[in-house]
C-alpha positions as CSV (number, residue, x, y, z in Angstrom):
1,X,-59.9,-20.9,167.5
2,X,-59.1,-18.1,164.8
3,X,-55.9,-17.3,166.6
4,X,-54.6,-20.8,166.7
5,X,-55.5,-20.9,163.1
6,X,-53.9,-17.8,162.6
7,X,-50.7,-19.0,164.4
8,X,-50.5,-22.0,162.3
9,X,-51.0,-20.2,159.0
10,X,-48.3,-18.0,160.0
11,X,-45.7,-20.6,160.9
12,X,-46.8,-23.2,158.4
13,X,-46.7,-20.4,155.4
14,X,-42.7,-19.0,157.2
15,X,-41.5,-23.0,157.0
16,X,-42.9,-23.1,153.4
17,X,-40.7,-19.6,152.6
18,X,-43.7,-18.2,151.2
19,X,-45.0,-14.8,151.6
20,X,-48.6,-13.7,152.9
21,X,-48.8,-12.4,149.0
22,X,-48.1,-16.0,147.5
23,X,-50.3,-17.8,149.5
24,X,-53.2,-15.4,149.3
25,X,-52.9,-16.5,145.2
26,X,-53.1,-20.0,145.9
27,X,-56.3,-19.1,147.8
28,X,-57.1,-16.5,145.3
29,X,-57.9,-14.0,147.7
30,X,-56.3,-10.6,148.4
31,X,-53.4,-10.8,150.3
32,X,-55.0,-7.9,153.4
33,X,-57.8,-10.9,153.8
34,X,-55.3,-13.8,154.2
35,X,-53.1,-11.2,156.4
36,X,-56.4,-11.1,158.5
37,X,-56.6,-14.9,158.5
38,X,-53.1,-14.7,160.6
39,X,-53.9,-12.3,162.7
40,X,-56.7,-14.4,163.9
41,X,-59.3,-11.8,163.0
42,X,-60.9,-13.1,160.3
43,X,-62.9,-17.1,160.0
44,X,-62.7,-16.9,156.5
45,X,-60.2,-19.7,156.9
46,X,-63.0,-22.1,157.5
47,X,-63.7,-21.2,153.8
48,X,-61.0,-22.1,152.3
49,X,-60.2,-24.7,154.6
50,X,-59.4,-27.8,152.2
51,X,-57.2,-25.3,149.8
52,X,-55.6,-24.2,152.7
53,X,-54.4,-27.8,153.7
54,X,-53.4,-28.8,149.8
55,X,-51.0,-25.5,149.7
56,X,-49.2,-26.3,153.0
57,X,-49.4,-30.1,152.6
58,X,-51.5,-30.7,155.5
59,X,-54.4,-32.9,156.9
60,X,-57.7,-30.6,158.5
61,X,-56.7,-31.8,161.6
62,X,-53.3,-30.1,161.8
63,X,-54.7,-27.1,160.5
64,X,-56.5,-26.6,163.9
65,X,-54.8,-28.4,166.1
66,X,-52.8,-26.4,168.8
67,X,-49.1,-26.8,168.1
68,X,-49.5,-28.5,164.9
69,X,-47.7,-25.8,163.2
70,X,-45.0,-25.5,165.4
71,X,-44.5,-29.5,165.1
72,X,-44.6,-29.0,161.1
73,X,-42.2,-26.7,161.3
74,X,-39.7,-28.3,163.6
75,X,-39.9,-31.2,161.1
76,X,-39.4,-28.9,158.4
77,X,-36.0,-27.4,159.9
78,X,-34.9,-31.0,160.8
79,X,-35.6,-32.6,157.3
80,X,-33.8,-29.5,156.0
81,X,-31.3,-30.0,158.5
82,X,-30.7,-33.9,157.6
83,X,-30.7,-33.1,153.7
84,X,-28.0,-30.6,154.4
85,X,-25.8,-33.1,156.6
86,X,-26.8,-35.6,153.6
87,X,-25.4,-33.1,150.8
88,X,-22.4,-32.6,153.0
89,X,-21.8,-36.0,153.0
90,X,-22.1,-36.7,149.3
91,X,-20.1,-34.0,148.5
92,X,-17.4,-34.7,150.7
93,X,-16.9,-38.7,149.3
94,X,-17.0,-37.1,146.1
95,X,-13.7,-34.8,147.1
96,X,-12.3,-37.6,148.6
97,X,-12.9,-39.3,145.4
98,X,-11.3,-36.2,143.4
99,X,-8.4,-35.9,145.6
100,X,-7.2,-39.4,145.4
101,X,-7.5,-39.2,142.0
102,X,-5.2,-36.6,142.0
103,X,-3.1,-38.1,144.1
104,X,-2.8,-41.3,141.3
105,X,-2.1,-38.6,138.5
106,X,0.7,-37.0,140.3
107,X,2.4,-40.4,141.0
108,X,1.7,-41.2,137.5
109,X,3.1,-38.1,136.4
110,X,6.2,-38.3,138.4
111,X,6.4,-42.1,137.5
112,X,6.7,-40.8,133.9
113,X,9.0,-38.2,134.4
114,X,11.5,-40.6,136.0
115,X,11.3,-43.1,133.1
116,X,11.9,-40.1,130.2
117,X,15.1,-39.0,133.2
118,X,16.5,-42.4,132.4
119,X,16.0,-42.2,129.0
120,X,18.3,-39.0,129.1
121,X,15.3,-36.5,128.4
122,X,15.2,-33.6,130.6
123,X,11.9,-32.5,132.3
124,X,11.3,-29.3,134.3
């Protein structure tokens, strides 16, 4: 049981891009105790079981369950994943925004130009 744990701290605390230091703050315990905790060689977990499901966002259950941290993280990468495709998106309507835009101005431009040619003023 205190390897599994340990696994799942591990993962869940890489998905959350935390270090073993950070979290052992949140838990307010020295960060050699929480490395312990990973390492499956300590059951202090079972002490700071509730904190340890508020800092990674997680229900008791998946705290012990086998593969529950290897699920959380898979969702993890593919909500990142989606946001990323999301942002992608967004950003790429927005340059197609900009650049027909541009495209406007430049006819605009040249629309102008032609009118002050006729009016016999020179433009370079």
């Amino acid at each position: 049981m205190n390897k599994n744990v340990g696994n799942n701290l591990k993962i869940l605390r890489k998905a959350k891009n935390m270090s073993q230091e950070q979290v052992a703050d949140h838990l307010k315990i020295s960060q050699s105790a929480y490395a312990r905790m990973e390492r499956g060689e300590s059951t202090s977990w079972a002490t700071h079981f509730d904190r340890i499901c508020q800092v990674f966002e997680i229900t008791p259950e998946e705290l012990v369950k086998k593969e529950t941290a290897g699920e959380s993280y898979g969702s993890l990468v593919n909500n990142n994943q989606r946001t990323e495709q999301l942002m992608l998106s967004f950003y790429q309507e927005i340059l197609k925004k900009y650049e027909l835009q541009i495209e406007d101005l430049k006819t605009i431009v040249n629309h102008l130009k032609e009118g002050l040619n006729k009016k016999g003023f020179t433009t370079k």
